[in-house]
matplotlib code that plots the C-alpha trace (Angstrom):
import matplotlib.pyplot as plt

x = [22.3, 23.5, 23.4, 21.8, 18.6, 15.5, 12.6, 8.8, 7.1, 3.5, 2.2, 4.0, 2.2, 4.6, 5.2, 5.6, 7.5, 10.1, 10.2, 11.7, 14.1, 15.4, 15.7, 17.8, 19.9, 20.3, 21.6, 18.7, 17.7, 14.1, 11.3, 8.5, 5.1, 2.5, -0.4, -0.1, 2.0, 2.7, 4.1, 6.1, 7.7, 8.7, 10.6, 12.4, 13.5, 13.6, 14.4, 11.2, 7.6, 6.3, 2.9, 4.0, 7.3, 8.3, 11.6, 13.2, 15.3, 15.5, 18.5, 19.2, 18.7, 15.1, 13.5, 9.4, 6.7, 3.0, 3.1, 2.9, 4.4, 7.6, 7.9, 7.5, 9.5, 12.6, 11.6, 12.7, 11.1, 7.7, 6.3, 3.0, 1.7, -1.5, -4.7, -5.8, -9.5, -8.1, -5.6, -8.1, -8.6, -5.0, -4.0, -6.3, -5.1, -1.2, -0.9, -0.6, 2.6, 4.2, 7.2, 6.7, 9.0, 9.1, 8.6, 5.3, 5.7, 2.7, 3.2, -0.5, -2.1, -6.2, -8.6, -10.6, -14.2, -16.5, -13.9, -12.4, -9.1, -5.7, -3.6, -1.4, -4.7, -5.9, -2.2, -2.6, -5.9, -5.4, -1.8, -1.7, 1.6, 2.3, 2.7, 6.7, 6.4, 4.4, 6.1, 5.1, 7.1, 5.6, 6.6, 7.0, 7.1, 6.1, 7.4, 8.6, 11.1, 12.0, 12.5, 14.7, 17.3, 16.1, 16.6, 13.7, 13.4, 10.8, 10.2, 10.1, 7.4, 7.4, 6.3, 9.3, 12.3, 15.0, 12.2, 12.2, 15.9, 16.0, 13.5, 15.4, 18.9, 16.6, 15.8, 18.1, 20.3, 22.5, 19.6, 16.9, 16.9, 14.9, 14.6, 12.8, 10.0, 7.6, 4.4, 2.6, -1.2, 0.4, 2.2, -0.9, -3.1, -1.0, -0.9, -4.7, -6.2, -3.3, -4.8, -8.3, -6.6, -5.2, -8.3, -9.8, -7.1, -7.0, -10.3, -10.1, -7.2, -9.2, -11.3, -9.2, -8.7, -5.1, -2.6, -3.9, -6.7, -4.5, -2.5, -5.9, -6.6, -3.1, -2.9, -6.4, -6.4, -2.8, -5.1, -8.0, -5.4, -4.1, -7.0, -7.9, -4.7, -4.8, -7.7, -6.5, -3.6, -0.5, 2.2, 1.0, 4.6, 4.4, 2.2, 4.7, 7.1, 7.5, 5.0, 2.4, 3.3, 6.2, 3.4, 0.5, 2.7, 3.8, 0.8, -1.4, 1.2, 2.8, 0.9, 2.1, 0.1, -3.0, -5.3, -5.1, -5.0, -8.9, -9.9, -8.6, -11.0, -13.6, -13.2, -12.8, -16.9, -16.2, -18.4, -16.5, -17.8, -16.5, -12.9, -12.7, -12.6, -9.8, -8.0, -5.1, -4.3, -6.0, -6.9, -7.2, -8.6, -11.9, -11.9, -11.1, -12.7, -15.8, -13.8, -11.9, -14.8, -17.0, -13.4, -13.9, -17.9, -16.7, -14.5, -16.6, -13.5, -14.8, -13.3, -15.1, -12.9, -12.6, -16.9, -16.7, -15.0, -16.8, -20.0, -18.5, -17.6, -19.7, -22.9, -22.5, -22.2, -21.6, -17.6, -18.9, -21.5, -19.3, -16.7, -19.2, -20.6, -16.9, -16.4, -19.6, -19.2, -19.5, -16.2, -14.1, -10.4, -8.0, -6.6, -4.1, -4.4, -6.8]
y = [-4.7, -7.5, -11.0, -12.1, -10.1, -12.1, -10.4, -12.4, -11.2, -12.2, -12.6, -13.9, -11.5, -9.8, -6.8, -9.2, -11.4, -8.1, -6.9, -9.8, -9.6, -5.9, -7.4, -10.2, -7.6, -5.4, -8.6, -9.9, -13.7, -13.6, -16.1, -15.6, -16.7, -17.5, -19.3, -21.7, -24.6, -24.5, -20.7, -21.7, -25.0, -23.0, -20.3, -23.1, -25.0, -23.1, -20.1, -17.8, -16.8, -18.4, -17.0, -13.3, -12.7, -14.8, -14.8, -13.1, -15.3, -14.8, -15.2, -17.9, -15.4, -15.8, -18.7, -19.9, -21.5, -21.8, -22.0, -18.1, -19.4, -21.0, -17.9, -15.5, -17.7, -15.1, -12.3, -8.3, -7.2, -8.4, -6.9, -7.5, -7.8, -8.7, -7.5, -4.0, -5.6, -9.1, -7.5, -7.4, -11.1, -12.2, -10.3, -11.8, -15.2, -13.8, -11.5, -14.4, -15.8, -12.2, -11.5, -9.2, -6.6, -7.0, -3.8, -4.2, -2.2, -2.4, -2.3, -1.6, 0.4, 1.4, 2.2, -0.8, -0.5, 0.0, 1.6, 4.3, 3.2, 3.2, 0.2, 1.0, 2.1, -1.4, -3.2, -0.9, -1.8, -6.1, -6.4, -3.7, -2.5, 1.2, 3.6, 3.7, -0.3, 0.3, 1.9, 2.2, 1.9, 3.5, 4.8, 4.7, 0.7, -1.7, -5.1, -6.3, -3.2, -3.6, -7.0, -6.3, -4.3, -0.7, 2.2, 2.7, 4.5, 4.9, 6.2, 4.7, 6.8, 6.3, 7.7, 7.0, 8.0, 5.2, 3.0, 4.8, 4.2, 1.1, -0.4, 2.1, 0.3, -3.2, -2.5, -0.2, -1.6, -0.4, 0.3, 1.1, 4.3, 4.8, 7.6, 8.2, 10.8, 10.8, 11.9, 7.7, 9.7, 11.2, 7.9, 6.0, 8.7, 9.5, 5.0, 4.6, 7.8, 7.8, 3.9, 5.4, 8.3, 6.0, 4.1, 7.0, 7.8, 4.2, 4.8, 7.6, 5.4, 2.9, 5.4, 6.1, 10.2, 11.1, 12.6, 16.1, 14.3, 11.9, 15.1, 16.9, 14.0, 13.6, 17.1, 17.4, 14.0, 15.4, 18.4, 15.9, 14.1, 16.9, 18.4, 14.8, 14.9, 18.5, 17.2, 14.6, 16.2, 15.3, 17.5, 19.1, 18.6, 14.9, 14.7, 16.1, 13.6, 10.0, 8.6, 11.0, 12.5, 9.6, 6.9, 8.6, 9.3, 5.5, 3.8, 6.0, 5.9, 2.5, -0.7, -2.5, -0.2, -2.8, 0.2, 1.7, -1.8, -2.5, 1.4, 0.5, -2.4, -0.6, 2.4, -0.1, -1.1, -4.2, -3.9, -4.4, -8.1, -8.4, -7.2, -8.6, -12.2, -11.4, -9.6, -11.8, -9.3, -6.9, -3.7, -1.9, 1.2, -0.8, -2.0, 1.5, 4.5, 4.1, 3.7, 7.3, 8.9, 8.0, 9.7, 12.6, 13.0, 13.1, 15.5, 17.5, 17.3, 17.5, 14.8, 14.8, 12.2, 10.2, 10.2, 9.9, 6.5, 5.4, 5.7, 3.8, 0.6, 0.5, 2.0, 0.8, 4.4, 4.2, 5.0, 8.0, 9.6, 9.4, 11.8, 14.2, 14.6, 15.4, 18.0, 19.5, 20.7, 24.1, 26.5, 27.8, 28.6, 26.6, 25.7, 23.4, 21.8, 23.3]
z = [9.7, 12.2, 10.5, 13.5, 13.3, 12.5, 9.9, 9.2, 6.5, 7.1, 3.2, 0.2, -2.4, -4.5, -2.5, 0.9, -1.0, -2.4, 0.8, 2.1, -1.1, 0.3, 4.0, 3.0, 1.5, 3.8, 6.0, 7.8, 8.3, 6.8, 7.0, 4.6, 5.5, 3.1, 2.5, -0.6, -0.1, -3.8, -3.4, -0.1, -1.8, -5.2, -2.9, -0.7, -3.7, -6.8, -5.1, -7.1, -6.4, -9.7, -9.1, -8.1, -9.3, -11.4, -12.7, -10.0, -7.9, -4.4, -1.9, 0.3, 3.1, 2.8, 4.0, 3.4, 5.6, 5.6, 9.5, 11.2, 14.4, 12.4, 10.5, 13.9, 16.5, 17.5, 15.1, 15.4, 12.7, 11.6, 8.7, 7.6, 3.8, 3.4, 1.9, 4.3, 5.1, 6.0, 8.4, 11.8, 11.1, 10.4, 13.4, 15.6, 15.0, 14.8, 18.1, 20.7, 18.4, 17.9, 19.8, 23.1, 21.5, 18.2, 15.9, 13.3, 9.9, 8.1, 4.0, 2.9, 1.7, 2.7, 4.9, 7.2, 5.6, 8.7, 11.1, 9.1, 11.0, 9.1, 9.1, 12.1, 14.0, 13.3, 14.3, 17.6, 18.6, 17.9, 19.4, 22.0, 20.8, 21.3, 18.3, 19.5, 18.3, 14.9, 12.0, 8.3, 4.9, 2.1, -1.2, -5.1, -5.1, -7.4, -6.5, -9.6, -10.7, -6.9, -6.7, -10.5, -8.1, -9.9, -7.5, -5.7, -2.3, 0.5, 3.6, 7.0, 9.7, 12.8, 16.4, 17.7, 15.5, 16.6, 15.6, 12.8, 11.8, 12.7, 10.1, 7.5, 8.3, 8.0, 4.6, 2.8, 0.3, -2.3, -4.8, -2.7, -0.4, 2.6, 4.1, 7.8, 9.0, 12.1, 9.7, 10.1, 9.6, 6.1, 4.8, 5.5, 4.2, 1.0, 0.5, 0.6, -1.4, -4.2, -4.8, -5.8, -7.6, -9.6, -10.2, -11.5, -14.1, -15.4, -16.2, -18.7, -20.1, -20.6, -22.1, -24.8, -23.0, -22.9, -20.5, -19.9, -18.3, -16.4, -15.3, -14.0, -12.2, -10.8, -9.4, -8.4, -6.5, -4.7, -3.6, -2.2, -0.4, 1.3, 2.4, 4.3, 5.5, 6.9, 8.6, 10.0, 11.6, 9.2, 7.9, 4.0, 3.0, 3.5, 0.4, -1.7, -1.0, -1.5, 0.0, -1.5, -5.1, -5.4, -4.6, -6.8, -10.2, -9.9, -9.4, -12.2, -14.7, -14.6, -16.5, -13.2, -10.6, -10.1, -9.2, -12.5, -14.4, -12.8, -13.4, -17.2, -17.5, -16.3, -18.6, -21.4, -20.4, -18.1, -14.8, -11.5, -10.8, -14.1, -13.7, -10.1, -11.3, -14.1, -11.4, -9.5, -6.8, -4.8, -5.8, -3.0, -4.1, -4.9, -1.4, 0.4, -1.8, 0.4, 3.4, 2.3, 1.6, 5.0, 6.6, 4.3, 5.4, 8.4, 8.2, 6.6, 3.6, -0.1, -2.5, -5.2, -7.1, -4.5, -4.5, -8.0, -7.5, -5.0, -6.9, -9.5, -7.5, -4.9, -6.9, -10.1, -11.5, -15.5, -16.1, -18.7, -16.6, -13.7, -16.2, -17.4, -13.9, -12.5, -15.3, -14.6, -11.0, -10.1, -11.3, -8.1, -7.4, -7.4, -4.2, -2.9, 0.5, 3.1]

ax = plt.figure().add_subplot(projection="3d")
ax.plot(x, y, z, "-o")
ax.set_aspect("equal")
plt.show()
């Protein structure tokens, strides 16, 4: 990557925040953008995100700000990192200072509540951009063993497949693989359902059930997010890559996945109010399991985990009842897919 290309990362989280780590490697001038001044000064001079990954020092390649049109002046690459149901907002207030032809690559994860509309449906509709502009990186990646160099990959999708390459060769480095595809509807698809999957299977943890319930889950939830994404038009083999079964067995086995850390406090007997002010980050699984599920209904697709969690957050359905009433459907054959 040319010295001379310039990256903003629009949220200093820890996955904005790594993601600007694996640009800097890969040889781009990045300027982070955040909103705590406390965050932005600690990264400037101390060269750490103390709140979100701390202990990781960061490159001088990566550069901080609280002020989105510092951070976006002359930028190639803008990729944005922020909660999925504060993007419209953000945007709205961002798309006069974005670049003309600057490419957007959305790292989140969910489904706008009230829209149905993935992330990149949401970047299209603020900014104008085409879907040839838009890409999205998605994968197996939690930002600390990221940001800790361990190899890692991800994929890059894309309408447009030079687009496509050219946000792979942004962010590749020597421990992190990235591969490209033109599947966007199955990345984003395979991102926001494998986030309430995983809330789901932290639950029986918290429960004290063991792993051939976290595997039936696993599998079955696989099987509900290919179905949604048959429907919607994407390619079945996209969920059996990285950004579906690579995404899914990272975030419900790993202590790190946030999904399955709020699912494990509610299985433990906390209510979601509850865990929600212990909880730093966002858990977007709380936030989009509705979301999924009106685009199931729609669809006329059955999920029944997915409506399993849903009831749970959003209904206040008991953790218990809510796993005696999934192992009591109806028996039928097992099917993968369609």
């Amino acid at each position: 990557m040319n010295d001379a290309t310039r990256a903003a990362v629009l949220g200093a989280g820890s996955w904005g925040t790594a993601f600007s780590l694996l640009l800097a490697e890969a040889g781009c001038a990045v300027t982070l953008c955040g909103r705590r001044a406390e965050i932005v000064t600690a990264i400037n001079e101390r060269r750490e995100n103390p709140v979100y990954l701390p202990g990781v020092a960061l490159p001088d390649g990566i550069t901080a700000t609280t002020d989105p049109a510092r951070a976006l002046d002359g930028a190639a690459l803008v990729a944005l990192a922020v909660p999925a149901q504060t993007l419209r907002g953000n945007l709205a207030d961002w798309a006069p200072l974005l670049p003309a032809d600057a490419v957007l690559i959305s790292l989140m994860k969910g489904i706008e509540r009230g829209t149905g509309r993935r992330m990149s449906e949401v970047i299209g509709e603020v900014t104008g951009a085409p879907p040839g502009r838009i890409a999205v990186v998605s994968g197996p990646n939690l930002a600390p063993e990221v940001a800790r160099g361990e190899p890692g990959a991800a994929v890059a999708a894309c309408a447009d497949a030079a687009t496509a390459r050219r946000v792979q060769e942004a962010c590749m480095t020597t421990s992190f693989r990235v591969y490209t595809v033109d599947d966007v509807v199955g990345c984003e698809l395979g991102g926001a359902v494998k986030n309430v999957i995983a809330l789901c299977v932290g639950a029986t943890v918290g429960l004290g059930l063991g792993h051939n319930t976290q595997a039936m889950l696993m599998t079955r939830g696989l099987a509900e997010m290919a179905r949604l994404g048959a429907a919607l038009g994407a390619a079945e083999h996209t969920f059996a890559g990285l950004a579906g079964l690579g995404d899914l067995v990272a975030s419900c086995v790993s202590p790190l996945g946030r999904n399955r850390t709020f699912g494990e406090n509610l299985g433990r007997g906390m209510s979601v109010d509850e865990v929600v002010a212990v909880t730093r980050q966002t858990a977007e699984g709380v936030t989009s399991a509705g979301s999924v599920l009106a685009l199931a209904r729609e669809h006329d697709v059955e999920m029944p985990i997915t409506e399993t969690v849903a009831a749970v957050v959003n209904e206040d359905l008991d953790v218990r009842e809510a796993a005696a009433a999934l192992m009591s459907r109806s028996p039928k054959p097992e099917r993968y897919g369609v």
